[in-house]
C-alpha positions in Angstrom: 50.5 -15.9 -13.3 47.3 -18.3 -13.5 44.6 -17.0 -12.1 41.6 -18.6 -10.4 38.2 -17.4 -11.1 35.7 -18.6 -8.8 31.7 -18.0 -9.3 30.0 -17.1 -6.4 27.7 -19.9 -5.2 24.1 -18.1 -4.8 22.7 -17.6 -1.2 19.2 -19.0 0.0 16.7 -16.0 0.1 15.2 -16.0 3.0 12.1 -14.5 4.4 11.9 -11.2 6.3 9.2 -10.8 9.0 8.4 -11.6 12.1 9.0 -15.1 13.6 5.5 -16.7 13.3 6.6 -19.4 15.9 7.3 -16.7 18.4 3.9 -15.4 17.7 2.0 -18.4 18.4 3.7 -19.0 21.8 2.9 -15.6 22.7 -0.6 -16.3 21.5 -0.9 -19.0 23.5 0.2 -18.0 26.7 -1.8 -14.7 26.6 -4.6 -16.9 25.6 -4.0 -19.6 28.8 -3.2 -17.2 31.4 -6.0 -15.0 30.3 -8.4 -17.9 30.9 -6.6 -19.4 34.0 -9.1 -16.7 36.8 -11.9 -17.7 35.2 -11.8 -21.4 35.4 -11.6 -24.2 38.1 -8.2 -24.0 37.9 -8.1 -20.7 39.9 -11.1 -21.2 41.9 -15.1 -21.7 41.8 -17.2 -20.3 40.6 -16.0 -20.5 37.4 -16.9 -18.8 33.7 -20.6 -19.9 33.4 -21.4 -21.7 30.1 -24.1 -20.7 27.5 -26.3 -24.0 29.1 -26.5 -22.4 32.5 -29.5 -20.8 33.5 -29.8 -16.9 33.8 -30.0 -17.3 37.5 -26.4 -18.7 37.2 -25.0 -16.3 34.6 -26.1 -12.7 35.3 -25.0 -13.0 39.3 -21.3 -14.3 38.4 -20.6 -11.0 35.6 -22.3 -9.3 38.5 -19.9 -10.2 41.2 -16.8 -10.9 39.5 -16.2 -8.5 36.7 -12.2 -8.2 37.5 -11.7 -11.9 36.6 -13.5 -11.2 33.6 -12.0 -8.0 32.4 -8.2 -9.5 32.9 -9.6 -12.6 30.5 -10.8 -9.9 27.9 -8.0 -7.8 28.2 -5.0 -10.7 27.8 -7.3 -12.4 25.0 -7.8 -9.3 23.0 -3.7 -9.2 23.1 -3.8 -12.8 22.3 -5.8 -12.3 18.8 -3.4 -9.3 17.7 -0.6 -11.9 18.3 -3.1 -14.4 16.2 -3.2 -11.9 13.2 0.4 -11.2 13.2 0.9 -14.7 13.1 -1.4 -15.5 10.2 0.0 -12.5 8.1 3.3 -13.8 8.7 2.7 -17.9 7.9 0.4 -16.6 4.5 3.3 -14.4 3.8 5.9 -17.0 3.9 4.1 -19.4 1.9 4.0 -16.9 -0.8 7.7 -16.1 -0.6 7.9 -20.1 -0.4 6.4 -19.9 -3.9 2.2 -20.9 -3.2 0.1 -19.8 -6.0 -2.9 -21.4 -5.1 -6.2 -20.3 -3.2 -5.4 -22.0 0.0 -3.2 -19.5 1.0 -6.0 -16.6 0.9 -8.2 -19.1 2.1 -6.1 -19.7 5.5 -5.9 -15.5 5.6 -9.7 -15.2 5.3 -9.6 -17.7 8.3 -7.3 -16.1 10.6 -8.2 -13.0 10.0 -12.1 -13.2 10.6 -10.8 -15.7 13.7 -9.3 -12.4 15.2 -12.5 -9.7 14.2 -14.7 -12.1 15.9 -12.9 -12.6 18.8 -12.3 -9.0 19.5 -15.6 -8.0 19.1 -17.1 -11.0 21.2 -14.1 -9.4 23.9 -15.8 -5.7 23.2 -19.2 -7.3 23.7 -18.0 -8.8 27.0 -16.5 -5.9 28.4 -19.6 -3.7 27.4 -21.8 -6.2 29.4 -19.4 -5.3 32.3 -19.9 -1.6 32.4 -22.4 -0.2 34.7 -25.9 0.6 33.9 -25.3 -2.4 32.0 -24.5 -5.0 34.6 -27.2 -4.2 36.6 -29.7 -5.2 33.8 -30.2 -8.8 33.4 -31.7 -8.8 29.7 -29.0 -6.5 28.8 -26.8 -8.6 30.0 -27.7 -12.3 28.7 -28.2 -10.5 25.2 -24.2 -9.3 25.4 -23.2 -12.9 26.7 -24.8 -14.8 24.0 -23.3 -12.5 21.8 -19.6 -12.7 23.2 -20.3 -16.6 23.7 -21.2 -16.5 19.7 -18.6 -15.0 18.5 -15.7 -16.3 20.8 -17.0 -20.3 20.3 -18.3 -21.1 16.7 -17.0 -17.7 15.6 -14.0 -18.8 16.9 -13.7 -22.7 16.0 -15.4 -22.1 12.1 -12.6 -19.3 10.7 -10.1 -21.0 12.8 -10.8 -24.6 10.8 -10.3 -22.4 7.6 -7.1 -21.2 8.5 -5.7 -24.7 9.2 -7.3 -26.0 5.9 -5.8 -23.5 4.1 -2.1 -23.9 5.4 -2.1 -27.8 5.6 -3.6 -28.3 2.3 -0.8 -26.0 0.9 2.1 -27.2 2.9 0.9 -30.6 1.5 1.3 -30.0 -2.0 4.2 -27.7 -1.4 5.8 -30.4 0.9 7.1 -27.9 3.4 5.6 -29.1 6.5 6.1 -32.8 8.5 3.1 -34.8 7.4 1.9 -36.0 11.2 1.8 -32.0 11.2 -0.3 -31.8 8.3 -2.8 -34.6 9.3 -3.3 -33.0 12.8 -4.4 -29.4 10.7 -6.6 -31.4 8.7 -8.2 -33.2 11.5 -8.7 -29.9 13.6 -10.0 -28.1 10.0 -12.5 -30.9 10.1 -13.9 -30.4 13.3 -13.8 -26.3 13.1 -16.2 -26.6 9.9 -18.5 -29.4 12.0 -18.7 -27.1 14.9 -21.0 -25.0 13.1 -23.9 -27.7 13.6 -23.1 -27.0 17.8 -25.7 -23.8 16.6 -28.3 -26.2 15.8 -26.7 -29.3 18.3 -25.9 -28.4 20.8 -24.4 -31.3 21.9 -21.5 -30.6 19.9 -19.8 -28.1 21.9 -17.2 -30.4 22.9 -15.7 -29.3 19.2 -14.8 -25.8 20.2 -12.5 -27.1 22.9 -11.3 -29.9 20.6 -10.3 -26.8 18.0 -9.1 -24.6 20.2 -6.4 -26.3 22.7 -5.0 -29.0 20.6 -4.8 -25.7 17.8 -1.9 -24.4 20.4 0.2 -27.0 19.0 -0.8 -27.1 15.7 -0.1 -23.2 15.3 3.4 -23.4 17.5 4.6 -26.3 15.0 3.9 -24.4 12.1 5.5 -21.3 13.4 8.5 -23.0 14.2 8.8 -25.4 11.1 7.7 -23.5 8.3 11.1 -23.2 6.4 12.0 -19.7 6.4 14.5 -19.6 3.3 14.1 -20.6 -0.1 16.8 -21.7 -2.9 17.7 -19.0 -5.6 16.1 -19.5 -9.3 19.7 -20.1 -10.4 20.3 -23.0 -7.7 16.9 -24.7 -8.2 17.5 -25.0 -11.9 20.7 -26.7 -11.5 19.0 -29.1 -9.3 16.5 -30.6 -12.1 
């Protein structure tokens, strides 16, 4: 009797954690809905910005501190769903085989993206508590502070995170290069955004950062390969 022996053909290792694209949905839609009472969208007046005088600023946290404790209260769930997220991509790329600094570079990013954000949020919903609320330097100081932290604090990390990722995706060659080229961009402007301290005039690259990063962080979630070949099947492929 002839026997057959067959060698098993190795599996594809793949990554165990949680689904990064499933984070950065989540992320985003904390984020937007958070954000939707506090804009035109919902209804006027609106979230004053850092250019407004303090006669516009200290009445609207004064009158309507429940639209601006659901904001800080979604947002601060948003950046936990942010940190998960950035754990899990960094992660992956490790398990994908990166070596290089990008990778701790992009986890540097992300996670001093989420510490600044949640203590901007703390310093927001301090400014709402009473005996604080009722006093207008005490006030402006904790806005500035939450304004600080939650726009450059926000845009500079986050530029680093997308750096890190899209400059090792690109020599790794796991990501679609339009992909790639919209991180860079977005890294680009995080990193200029820190002049807005000095000008001003460039606030318009926080926003820039920020919503077009909803996409950027979605589409990495979602096509960061997840599995890997075994050792054995790579080396019969050279």
């Amino acid at each position: 009797m002839n026997t057959q022996i067959k060698s098993a053909a190795p599996t594809a290792a793949v990554h165990q954690g949680p689904h990064p694209g499933m984070l950065a949905i989540l992320y985003t839609v904390l984020f937007c809905v958070g954000l939707y009472p506090v804009t035109a969208l919902y209804k006027q007046p609106y979230w004053p910005g850092p250019w407004e005088p303090a006669s516009t600023i200290v009445p609207y946290f004064q009158t309507y501190g429940g639209r601006v404790l659901f904001c800080v209260f979604l947002q601060l769930g948003a950046m936990i769903c942010l940190g998960l997220f950035t754990a899990s991509v960094v992660s992956r790329l490790h398990f994908l085989g990166a070596r290089a600094a990008g990778i701790y570079i992009a986890l540097f990013g992300g996670f001093m993206v989420v510490f600044d954000a949640m203590v901007g949020a703390m310093a927001m919903w301090t400014l709402l508590r009473p005996g604080v609320v009722d006093h207008p330097p005490l006030l402006l100081a904790l806005y500035y502070l939450g304004y600080g932290l939650g726009g450059p604090g926000f845009s500079i990390p986050m530029g680093l995170l997308m750096a890190g990722v899209s400059v090792t995706a690109a020599f790794m060659r796991v990501l679609p290069k339009w992909l790639i080229v919209l991180g860079l961009i977005l890294a680009a402007a995080g990193e200029l955004s820190w002049l807005h301290l000095v000008f001003p005039k460039l606030l318009f690259l926080i926003p820039l950062v920020r919503f077009p990063g909803f996409i950027w962080i979605i589409a990495v979630g979602f096509l960061l390969p997840k599995s890997r070949r075994p050792a054995s099947a790579e080396a019969v492929a050279r």
